[in-house]
SETOR-950195 format. One record per residue (C-alpha): residue number from 1; residue in three letters; x, y, z. Coordinates in steps of 0.5 Angstrom, whole numbers, plus 500, padded with zeros to 3 digits. Example, Ala and Ser with C-alpha at 12.3 -4.5 7.8 and 13.67 -1.06 7.14 Angstrom:
<sites>
+-----+------+-----+-----+-----+
| seq | type |   u |   v |   w |
+-----+------+-----+-----+-----+
|   1 |  ALA | 525 | 491 | 516 |
|   2 |  SER | 527 | 498 | 514 |
+-----+------+-----+-----+-----+
</sites>
This chain:
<sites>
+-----+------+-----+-----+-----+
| seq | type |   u |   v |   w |
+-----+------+-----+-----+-----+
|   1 |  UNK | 500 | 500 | 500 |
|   2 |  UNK | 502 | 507 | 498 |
|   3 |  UNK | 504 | 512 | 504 |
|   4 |  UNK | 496 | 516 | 505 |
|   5 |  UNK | 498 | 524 | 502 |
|   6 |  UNK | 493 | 529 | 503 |
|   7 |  UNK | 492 | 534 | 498 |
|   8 |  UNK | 492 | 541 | 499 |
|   9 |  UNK | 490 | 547 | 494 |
|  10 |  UNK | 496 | 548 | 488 |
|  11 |  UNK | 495 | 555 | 485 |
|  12 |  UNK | 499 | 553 | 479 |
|  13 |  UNK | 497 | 546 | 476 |
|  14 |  UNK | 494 | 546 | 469 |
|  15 |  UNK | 487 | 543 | 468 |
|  16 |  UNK | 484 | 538 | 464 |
|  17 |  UNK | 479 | 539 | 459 |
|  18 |  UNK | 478 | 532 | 456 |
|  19 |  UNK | 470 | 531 | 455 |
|  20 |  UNK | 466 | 524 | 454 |
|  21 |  UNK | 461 | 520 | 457 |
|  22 |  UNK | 459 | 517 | 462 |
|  23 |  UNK | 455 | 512 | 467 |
|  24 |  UNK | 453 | 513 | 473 |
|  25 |  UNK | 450 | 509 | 479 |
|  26 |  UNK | 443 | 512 | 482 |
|  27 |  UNK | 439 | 513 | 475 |
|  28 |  UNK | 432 | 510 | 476 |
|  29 |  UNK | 427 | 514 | 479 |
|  30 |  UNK | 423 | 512 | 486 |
|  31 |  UNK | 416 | 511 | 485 |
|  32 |  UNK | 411 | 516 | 488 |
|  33 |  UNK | 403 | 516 | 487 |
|  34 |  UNK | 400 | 521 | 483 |
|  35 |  UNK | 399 | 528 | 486 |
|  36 |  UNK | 396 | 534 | 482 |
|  37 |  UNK | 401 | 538 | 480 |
|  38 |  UNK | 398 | 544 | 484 |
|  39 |  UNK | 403 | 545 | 490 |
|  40 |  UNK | 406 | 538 | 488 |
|  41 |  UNK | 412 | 539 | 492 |
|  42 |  UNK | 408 | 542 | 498 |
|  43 |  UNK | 404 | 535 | 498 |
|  44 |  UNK | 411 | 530 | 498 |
|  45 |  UNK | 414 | 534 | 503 |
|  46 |  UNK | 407 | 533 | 508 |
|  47 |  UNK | 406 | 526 | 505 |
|  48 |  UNK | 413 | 524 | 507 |
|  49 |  UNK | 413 | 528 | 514 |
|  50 |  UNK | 407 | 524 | 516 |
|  51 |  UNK | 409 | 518 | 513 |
|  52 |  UNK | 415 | 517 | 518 |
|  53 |  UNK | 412 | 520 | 524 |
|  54 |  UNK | 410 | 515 | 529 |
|  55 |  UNK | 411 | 514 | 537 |
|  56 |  UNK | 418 | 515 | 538 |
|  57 |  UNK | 418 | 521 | 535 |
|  58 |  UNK | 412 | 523 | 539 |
|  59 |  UNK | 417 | 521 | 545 |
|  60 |  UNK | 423 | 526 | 542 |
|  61 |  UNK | 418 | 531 | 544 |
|  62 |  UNK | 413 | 532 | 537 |
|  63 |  UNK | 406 | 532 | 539 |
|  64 |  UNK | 401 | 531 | 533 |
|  65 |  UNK | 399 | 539 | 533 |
|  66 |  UNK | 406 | 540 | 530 |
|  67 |  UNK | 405 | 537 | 524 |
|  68 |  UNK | 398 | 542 | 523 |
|  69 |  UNK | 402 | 548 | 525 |
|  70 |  UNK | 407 | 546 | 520 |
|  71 |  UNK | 403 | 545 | 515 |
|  72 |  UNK | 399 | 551 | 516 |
|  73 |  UNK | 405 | 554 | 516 |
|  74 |  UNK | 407 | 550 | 509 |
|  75 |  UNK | 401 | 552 | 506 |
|  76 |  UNK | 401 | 560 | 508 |
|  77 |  UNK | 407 | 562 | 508 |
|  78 |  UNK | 411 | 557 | 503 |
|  79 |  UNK | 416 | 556 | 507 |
|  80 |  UNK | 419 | 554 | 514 |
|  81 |  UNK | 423 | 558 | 519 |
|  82 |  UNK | 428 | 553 | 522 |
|  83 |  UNK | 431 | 554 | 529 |
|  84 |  UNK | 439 | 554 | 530 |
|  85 |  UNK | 443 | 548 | 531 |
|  86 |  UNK | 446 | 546 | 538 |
|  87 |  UNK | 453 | 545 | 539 |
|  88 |  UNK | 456 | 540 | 545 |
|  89 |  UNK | 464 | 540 | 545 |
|  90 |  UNK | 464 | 533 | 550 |
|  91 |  UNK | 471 | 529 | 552 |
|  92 |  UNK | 469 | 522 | 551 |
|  93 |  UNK | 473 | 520 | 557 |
|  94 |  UNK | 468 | 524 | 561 |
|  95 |  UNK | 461 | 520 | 559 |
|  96 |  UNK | 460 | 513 | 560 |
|  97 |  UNK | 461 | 508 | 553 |
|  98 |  UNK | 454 | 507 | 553 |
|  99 |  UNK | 452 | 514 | 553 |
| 100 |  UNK | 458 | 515 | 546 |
| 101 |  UNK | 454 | 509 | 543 |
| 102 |  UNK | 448 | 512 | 544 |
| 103 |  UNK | 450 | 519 | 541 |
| 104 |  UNK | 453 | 515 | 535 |
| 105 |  UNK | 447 | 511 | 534 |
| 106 |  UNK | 443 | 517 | 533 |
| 107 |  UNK | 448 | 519 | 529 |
| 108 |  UNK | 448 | 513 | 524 |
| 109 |  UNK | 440 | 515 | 524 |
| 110 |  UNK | 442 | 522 | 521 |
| 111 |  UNK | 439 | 525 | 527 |
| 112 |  UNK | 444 | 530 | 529 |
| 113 |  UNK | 452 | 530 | 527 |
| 114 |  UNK | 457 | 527 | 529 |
| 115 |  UNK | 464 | 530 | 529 |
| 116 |  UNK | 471 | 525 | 530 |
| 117 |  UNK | 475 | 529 | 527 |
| 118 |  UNK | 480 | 531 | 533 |
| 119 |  UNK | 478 | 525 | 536 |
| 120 |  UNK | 486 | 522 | 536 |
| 121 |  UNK | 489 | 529 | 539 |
| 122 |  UNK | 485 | 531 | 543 |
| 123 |  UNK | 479 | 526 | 545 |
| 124 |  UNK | 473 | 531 | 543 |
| 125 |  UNK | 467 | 529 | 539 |
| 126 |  UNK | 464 | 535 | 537 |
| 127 |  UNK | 456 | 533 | 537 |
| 128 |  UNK | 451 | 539 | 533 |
| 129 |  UNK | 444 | 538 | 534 |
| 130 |  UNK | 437 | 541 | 533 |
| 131 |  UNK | 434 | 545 | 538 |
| 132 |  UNK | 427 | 543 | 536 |
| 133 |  UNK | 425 | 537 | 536 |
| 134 |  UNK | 420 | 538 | 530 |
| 135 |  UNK | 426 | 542 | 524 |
| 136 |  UNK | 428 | 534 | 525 |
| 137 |  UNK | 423 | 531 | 523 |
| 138 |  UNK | 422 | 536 | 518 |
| 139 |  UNK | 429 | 535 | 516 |
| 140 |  UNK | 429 | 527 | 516 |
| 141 |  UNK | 422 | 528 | 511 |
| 142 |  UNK | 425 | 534 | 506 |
| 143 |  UNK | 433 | 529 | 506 |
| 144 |  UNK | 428 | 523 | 504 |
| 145 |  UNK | 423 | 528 | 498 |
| 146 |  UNK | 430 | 531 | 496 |
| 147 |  UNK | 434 | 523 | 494 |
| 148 |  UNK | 428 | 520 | 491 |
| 149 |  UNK | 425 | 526 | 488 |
| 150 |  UNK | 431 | 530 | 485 |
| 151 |  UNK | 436 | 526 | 485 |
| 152 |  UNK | 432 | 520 | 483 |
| 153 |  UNK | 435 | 514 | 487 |
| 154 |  UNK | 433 | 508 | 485 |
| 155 |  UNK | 426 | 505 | 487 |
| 156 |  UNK | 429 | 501 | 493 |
| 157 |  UNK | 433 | 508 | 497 |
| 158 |  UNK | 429 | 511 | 501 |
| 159 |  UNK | 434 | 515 | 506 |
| 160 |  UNK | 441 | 517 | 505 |
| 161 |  UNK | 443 | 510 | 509 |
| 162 |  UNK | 439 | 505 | 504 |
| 163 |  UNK | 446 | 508 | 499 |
| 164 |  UNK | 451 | 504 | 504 |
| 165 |  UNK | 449 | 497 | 502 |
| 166 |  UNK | 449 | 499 | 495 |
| 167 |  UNK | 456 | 502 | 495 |
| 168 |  UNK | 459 | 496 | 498 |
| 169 |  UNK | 455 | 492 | 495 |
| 170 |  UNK | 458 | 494 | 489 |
| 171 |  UNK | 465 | 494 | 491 |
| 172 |  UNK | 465 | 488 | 493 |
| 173 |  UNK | 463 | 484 | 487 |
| 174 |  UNK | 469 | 488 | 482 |
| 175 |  UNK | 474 | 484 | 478 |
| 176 |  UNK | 480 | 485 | 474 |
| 177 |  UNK | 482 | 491 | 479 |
| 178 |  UNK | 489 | 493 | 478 |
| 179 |  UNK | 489 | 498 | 484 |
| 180 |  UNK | 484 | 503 | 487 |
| 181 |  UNK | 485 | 510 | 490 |
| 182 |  UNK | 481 | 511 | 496 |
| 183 |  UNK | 479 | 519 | 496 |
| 184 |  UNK | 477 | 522 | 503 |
| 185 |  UNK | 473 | 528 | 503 |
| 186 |  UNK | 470 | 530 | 509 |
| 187 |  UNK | 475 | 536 | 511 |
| 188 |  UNK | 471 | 539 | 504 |
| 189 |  UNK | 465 | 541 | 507 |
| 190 |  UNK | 469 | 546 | 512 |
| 191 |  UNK | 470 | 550 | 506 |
| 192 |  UNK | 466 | 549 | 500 |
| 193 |  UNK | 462 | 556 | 500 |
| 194 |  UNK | 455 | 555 | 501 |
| 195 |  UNK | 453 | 559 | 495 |
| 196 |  UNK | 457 | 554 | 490 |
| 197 |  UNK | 453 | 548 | 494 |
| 198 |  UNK | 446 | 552 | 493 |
| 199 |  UNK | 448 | 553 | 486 |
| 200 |  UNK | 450 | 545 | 484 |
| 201 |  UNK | 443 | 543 | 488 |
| 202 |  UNK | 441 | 544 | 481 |
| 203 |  UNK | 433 | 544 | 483 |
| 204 |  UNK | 428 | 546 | 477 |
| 205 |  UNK | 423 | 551 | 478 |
| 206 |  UNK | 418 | 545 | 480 |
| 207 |  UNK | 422 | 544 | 486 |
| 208 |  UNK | 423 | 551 | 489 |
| 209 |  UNK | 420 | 550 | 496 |
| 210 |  UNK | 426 | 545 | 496 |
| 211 |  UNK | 432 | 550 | 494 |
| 212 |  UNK | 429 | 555 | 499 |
| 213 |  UNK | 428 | 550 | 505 |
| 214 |  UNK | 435 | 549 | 502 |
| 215 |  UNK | 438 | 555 | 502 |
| 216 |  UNK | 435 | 557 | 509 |
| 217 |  UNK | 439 | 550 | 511 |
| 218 |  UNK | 446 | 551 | 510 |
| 219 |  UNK | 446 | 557 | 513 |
| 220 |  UNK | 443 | 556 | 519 |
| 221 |  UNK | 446 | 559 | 525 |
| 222 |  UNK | 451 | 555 | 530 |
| 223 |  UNK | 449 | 555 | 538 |
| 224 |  UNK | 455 | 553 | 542 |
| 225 |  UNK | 451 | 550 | 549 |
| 226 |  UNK | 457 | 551 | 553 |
| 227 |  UNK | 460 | 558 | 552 |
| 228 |  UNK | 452 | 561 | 550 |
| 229 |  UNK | 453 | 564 | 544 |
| 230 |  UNK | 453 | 563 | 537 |
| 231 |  UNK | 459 | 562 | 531 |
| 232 |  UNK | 458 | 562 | 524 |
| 233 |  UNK | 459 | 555 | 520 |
| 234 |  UNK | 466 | 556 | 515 |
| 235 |  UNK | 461 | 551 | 511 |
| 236 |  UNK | 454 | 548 | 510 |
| 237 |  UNK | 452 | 547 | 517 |
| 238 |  UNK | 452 | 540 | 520 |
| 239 |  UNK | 446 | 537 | 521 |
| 240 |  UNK | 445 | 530 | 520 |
| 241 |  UNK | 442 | 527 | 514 |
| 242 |  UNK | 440 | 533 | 511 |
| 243 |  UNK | 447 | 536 | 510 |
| 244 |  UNK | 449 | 528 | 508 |
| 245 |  UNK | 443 | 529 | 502 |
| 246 |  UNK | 445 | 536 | 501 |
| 247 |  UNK | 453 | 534 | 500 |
| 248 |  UNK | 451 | 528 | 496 |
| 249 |  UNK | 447 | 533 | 491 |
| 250 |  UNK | 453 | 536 | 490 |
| 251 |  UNK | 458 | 531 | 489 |
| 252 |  UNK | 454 | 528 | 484 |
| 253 |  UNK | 453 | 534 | 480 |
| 254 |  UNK | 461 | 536 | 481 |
| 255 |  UNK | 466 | 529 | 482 |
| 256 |  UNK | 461 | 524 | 479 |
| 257 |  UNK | 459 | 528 | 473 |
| 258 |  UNK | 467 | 530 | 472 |
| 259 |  UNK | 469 | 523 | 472 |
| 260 |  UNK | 464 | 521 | 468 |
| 261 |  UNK | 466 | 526 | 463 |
| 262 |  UNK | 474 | 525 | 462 |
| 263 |  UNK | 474 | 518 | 463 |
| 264 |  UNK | 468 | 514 | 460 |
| 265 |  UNK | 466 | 508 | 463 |
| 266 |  UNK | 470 | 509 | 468 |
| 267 |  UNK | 469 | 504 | 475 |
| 268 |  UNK | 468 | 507 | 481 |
| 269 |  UNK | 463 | 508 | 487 |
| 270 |  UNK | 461 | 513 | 493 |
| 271 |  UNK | 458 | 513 | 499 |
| 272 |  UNK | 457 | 522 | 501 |
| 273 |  UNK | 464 | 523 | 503 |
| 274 |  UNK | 468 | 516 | 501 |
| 275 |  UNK | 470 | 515 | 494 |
| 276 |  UNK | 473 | 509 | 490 |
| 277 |  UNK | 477 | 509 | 483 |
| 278 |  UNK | 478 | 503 | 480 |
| 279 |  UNK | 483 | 502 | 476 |
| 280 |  UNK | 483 | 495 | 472 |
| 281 |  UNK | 485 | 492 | 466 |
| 282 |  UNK | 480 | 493 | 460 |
| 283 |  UNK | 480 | 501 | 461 |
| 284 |  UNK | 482 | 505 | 455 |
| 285 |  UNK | 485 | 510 | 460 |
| 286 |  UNK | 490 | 510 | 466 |
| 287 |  UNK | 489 | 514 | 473 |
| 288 |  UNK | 495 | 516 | 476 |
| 289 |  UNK | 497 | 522 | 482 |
| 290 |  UNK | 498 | 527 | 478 |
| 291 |  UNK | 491 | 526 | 474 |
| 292 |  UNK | 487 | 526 | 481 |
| 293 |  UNK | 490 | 532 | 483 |
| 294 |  UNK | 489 | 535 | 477 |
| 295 |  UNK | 481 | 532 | 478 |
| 296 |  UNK | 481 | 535 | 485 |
| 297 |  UNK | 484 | 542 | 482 |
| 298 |  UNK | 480 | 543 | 476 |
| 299 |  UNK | 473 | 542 | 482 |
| 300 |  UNK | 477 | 547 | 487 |
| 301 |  UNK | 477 | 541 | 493 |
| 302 |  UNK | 483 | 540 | 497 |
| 303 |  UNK | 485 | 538 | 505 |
| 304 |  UNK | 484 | 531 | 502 |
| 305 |  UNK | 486 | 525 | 504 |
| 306 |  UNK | 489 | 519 | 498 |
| 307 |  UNK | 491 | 513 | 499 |
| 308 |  UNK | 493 | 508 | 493 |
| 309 |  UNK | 494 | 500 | 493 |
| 310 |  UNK | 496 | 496 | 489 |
| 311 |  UNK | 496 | 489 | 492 |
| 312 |  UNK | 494 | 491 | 499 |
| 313 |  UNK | 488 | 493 | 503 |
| 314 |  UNK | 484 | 500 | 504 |
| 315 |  UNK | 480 | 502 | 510 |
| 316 |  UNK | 473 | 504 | 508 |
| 317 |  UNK | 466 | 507 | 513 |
| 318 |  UNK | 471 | 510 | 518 |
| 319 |  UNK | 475 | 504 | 519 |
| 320 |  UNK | 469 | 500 | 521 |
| 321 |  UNK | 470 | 496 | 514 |
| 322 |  UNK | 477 | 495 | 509 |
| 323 |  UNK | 477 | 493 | 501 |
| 324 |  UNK | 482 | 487 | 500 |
| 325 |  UNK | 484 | 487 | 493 |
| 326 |  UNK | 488 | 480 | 491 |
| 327 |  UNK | 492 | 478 | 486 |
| 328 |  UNK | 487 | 476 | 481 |
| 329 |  UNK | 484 | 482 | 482 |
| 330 |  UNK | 478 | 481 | 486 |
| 331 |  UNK | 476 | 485 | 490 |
| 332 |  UNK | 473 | 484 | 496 |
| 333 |  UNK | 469 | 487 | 503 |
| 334 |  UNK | 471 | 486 | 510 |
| 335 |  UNK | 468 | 489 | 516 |
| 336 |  UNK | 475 | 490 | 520 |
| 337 |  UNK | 473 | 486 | 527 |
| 338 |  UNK | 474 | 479 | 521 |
| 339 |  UNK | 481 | 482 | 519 |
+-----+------+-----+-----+-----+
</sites>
């Protein structure tokens, strides 16, 4: 395995302007019932708020009278004011495991958003969370329309985590795989402009409820709990699945698409920030360092991490899984623990 490098912005390379076609993974609409076309968005975005509703959202505190307030307020207004989004620092040698597993749990569950970032250095997590418990709910239902609806997941994804199983199970079924570039970019969020994020949204004028419950998102103001006050986000602020909808919208519609277009036919699979680049021997084109960087200068992305393997393994899903490539060229998925 080649030793892991960072990318970082180089002002003075050259860029590639080679176009073509490609594929890509996620084509086939979901299938949603009929509704008039008056107010249509409105319609979807309520049917799948109430869809998802049940007893324990009731527990997290969203009482049935919220959702007609929000409705009232959907249909009068167009629109939906969200609360600011809370921000715990916590040690983690300070709490017990089963209250980190918990907060991992629901971080997994797109219920709020975990950062581990600085977990080797410092031992903190950073936990950022809605105030109100019923802009969750409205999240989890605008983050389930936008995948299905604008960016036309297949009919078996319904939520942002349906995709994990897909990307893996995609990966592990390659063959004639020469090497693999796994390609991190979690740090890209802290810096992307907000505006260039809303601008790669691509919504129509048919989803314009979404581009403005959108464009309120990714700014929302940031309240930090223990020092009472409030710091603005360096980029989209973090939410849980949401901010991963939003990201992926933006991934599909700036790397994807660009991998697509240079190197048609191309291999590859990505899961929100986690992408593989599969090098095999039936491909008309070869991938090495300096293409990537010039990919990742050409989409202004930097502060990421690469790493390569030839004959070896790649750890994916923040550890949890690895990517073992052999030498006939299978590859192959484990999760770290069978290692």
């Amino acid at each position: 395995i080649q030793p892991a490098r960072r990318h970082t912005k180089n002002t003075n390379m050259a860029k590639h302007t080679t176009k073509g076609t490609g594929h890509s993974m996620f084509i086939s609409p979901r299938k949603i019932a009929h509704i008039p076309q008056i107010n249509c968005e409105k319609q979807k975005l309520v049917l799948e708020v109430r869809s998802i509703y049940n007893d324990s959202w009731r527990v997290r505190g969203v009482l049935p009278f919220m959702i007609n307030d929000f409705i009232n307020q959907l249909n009068l207004t167009g629109k939906y004011r969200f609360g600011p989004v809370v921000y715990y620092q916590i040690n983690i040698k300070e709490i017990p495991p089963l209250i980190y597993d918990v907060i991992r749990m629901e971080a997994s569950k797109g219920y709020l958003w975990l950062d581990e970032r600085n977990l080797d250095t410092h031992s903190l997590i950073g936990v950022y969370k809605c105030r109100v418990p019923m802009d969750l709910l409205v999240l989890k239902g605008l983050s389930n329309v936008i995948l299905t609806t604008v960016n036309k997941a297949q009919p078996n994804i319904s939520k942002f985590k349906d995709l994990k199983a897909m990307h893996y199970a995609f990966l592990n079924r390659q063959e004639n795989v020469v090497k693999v570039v796994s390609i991190d970019l979690s740090d890209c969020m802290d810096y992307i402009p907000t505006s260039r994020i809303l601008t790669s949204q691509k919504f129509t004028k048919q989803y314009g409820l979404y581009y403005n419950l959108v464009e309120w998102i990714i700014d929302l103001p940031i309240y930090d709990f223990h020092n009472h006050s409030f710091f603005p986000s360096t980029g989209i602020t973090p939410i849980g699945e949401i901010t991963h909808v939003i990201l992926h919208n933006f991934y599909q519609n700036t790397v994807d698409s660009l991998l697509e277009s240079w190197y048609p036919g191309i291999t590859y699979s990505r899961y929100g920030h986690e992408l593989f680049i599969l090098c095999k021997q039936t491909d008309e084109f070869t991938i090495d360092d300096c293409d990537i960087d010039n990919i990742l200068e050409v989409l202004d992305l930097y502060s990421v991490d690469i790493n390569w393997s030839s004959d070896g393994l790649l750890m994916a899903d923040n550890n949890d899984k690895a990517l073992i490539l052999h030498e006939d060229g299978s590859l192959e998925v484990w999760n770290s623990e069978d290692i």
